[in-house]
N, C-alpha and C positions, 0 to 999 in steps of 0.2 A: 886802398889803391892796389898794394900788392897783391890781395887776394882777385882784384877784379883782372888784374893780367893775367894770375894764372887760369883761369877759369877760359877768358880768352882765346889762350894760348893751348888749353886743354882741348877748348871746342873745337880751333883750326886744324889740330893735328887728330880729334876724328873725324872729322868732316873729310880730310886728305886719306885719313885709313878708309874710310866708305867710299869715295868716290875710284879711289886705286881697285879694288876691291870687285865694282861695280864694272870697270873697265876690262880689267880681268876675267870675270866672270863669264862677260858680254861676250867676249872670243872665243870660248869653247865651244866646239866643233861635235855636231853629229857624229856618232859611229857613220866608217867609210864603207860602204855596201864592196866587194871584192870580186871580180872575177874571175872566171876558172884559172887565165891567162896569168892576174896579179898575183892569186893566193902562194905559190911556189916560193916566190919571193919573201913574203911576211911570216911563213909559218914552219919553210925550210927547216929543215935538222927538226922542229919541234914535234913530241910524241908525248900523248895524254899518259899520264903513270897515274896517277891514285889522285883521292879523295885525301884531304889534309886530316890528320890522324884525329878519329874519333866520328867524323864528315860521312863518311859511307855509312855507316851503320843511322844516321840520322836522315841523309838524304835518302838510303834507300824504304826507312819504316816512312817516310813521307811520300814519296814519288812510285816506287815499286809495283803497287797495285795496278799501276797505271799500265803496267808493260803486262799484264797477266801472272799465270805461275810460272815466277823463275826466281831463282834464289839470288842471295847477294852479290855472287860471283859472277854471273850473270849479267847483273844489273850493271855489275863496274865494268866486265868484258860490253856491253851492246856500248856502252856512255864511250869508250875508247874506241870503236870502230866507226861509231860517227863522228868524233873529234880527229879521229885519223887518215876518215876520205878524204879523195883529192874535191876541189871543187865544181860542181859542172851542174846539169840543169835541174836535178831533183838534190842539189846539196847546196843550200847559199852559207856564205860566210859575212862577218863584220868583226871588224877589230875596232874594239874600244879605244878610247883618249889613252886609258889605263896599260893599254896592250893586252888586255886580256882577248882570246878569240873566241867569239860566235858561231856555232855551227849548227842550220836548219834546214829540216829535210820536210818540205813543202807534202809529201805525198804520205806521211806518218804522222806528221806535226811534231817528230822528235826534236828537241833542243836541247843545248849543251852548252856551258861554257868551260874555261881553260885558261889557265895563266898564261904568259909568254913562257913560262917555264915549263909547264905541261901537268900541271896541278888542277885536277877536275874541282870548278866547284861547286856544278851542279848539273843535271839532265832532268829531265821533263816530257809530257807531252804537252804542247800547247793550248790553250785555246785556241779557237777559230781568230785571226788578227792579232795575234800576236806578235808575230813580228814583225808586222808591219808598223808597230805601237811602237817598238824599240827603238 
């Protein structure tokens, strides 16, 4: 009898951890698409600094080709002048649940992201619908 309670009592309380869980889950929210007008607000003070130490030298022998011949320094200067425009009609932005921000420039397919801190941690050229996918 004692082991049939606990057993019970085991299943109630995951059945309670799943359903919380599920409920939970169920509320997170799309990345917020931003306007020129909004982005001021969200991204204020914030300035792209580097790749997390060891990050550049991997995202760039990965991504790099993409931009033609330019060297690493290069690759982390272009990733920072797109994470550091303002936003307007050839730049969209999205800020993640995470607070990470998004920045894509429709007319190159460049993409970028960034901590809320300014920590790149990635650029790219996209495919075609990409971010639209996001």
């Amino acid at each position: 009898m004692n082991q049939l309670l606990r057993r019970s009592i085991l299943g109630l309380v995951l059945l309670i951890g799943i359903s919380l869980c599920a409920v939970s889950c169920s509320k997170q929210e799309a990345p917020e698409a931003v306007s020129s007008q909004g982005s001021a607000a969200l991204t204020h003070g914030v300035k792209a600094r580097d790749f997390a130490p060891g990050q550049l030298q991997m995202h760039f022998t990965k991504h790099g080709y993409q931009f033609g011949a330019i060297t690493e320094e290069e690759y982390l200067e272009d990733a920072r002048k797109l994470l550091d425009a303002p936003v307007g009609t050839d730049l969209l932005e999205k800020v993640r649940e995470n607070g990470d921000i998004e920045h894509y420039r429709p007319s190159t397919r460049e993409f970028a992201v960034m901590t809320r801190t300014g920590r790149i941690r990635t650029y790219f050229i996209t495919r075609p619908g990409y971010w639209e996918r996001q």
